[in-house]
C-alpha positions as CSV (number, residue, x, y, z in Angstrom):
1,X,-99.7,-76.6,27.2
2,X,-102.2,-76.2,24.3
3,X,-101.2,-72.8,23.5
4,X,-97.5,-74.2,23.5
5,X,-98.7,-77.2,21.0
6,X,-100.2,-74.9,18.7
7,X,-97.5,-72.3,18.2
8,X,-96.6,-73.6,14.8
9,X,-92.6,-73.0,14.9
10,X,-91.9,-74.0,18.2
11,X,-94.0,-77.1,17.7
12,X,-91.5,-77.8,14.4
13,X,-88.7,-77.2,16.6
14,X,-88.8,-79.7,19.1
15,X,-90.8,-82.4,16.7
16,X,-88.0,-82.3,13.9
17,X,-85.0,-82.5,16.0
18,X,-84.4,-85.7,18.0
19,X,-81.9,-85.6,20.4
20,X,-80.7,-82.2,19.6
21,X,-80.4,-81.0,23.2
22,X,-76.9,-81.9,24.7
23,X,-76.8,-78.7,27.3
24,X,-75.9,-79.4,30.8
25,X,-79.2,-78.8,32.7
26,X,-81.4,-79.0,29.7
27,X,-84.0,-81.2,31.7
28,X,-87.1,-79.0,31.4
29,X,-86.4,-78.6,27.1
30,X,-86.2,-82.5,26.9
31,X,-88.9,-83.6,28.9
32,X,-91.3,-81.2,26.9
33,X,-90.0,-82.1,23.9
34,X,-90.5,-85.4,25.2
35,X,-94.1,-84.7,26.3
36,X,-94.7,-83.0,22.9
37,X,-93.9,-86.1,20.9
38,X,-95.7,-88.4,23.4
39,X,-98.8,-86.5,22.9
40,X,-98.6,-86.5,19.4
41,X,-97.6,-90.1,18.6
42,X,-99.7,-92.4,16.5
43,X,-98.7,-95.4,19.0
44,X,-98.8,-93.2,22.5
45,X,-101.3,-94.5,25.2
46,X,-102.7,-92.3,27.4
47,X,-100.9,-93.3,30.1
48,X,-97.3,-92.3,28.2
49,X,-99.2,-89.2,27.9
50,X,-99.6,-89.0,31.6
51,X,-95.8,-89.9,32.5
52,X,-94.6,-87.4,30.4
53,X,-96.6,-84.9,31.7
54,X,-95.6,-85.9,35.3
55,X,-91.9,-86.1,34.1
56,X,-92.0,-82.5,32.9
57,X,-94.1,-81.2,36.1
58,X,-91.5,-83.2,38.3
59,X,-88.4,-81.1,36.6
60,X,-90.3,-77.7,36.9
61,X,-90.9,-78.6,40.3
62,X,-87.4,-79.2,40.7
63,X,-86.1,-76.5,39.0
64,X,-88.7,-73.8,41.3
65,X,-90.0,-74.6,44.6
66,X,-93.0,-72.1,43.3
67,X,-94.3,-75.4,41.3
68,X,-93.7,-78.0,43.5
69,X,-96.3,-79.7,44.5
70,X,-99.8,-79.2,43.9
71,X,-100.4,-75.5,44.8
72,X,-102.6,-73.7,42.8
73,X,-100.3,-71.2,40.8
74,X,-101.1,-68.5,37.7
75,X,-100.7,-69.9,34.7
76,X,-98.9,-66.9,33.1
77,X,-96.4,-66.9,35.9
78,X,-95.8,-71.1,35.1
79,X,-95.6,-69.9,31.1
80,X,-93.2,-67.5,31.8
81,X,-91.0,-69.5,34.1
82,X,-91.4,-72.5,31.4
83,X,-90.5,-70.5,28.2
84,X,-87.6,-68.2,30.5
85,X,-85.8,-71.5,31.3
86,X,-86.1,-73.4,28.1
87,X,-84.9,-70.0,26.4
88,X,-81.2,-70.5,29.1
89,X,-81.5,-74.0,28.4
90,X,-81.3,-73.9,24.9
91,X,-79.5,-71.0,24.7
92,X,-76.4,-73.4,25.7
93,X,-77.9,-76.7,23.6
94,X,-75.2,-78.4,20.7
95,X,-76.7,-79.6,17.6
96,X,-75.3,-83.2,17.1
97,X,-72.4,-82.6,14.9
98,X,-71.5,-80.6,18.2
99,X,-71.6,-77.1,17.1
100,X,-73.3,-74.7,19.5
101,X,-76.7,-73.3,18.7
102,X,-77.0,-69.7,19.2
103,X,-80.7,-68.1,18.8
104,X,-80.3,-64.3,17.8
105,X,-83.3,-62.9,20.1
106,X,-83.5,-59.3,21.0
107,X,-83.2,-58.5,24.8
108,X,-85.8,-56.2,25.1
109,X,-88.7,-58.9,24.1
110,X,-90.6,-60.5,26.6
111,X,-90.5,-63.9,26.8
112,X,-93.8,-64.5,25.2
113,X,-92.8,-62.8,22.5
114,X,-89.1,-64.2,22.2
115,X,-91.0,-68.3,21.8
116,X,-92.4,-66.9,18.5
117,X,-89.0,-65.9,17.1
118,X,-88.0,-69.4,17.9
């Protein structure tokens, strides 16, 4: 998550744009966005922190039977499966005056590579 909060134009991305995600399925985007702006609030506790971060595990978990759980897992595979899903999810997100988003990315970039372009 550290690398994620540090990637300066993905960070901008979710922290400027409340309530921007109105895709079917876009569980996994909004409960890191809404861990992201948790995390950085000047009146979050540590235990918002802590929901949040159980809220997004809980919707990964649903999302891939691979994260459920406690398991020990790679944490390249979870980055991958993280960034790959909130590429769909947003992918198919509104902005609020209900025109469709559409991110140009080129196919052939990996996914750790496409979360830069965003």
């Amino acid at each position: 998550m550290q690398c994620l909060f540090n990637t300066k134009k993905l960070f901008g991305y979710f922290i400027n744009r409340d309530n921007l995600i109105e895709a079917p399925n876009s569980h996994i985007a909004e409960e890191f966005r809404n861990l992201l702006t948790t995390t950085f609030s000047k009146t979050s506790t540590n235990e918002n922190v802590l929901n949040a971060v159980y809220r997004l595990k809980k919707s990964i978990g649903e999302m891939s039977l691979t994260f459920n759980g406690y398991a020990q897992n790679d944490a390249h595979e979870f980055l991958q499966f993280l960034l790959d899903k909130m590429n769909k999810e947003l992918n198919q997100a509104k902005s609020i005056d209900g025109k469709y988003l559409q991110f140009k990315v080129p196919p052939s970039l990996t996914s750790l590579e496409k979360i830069v372009i965003i």
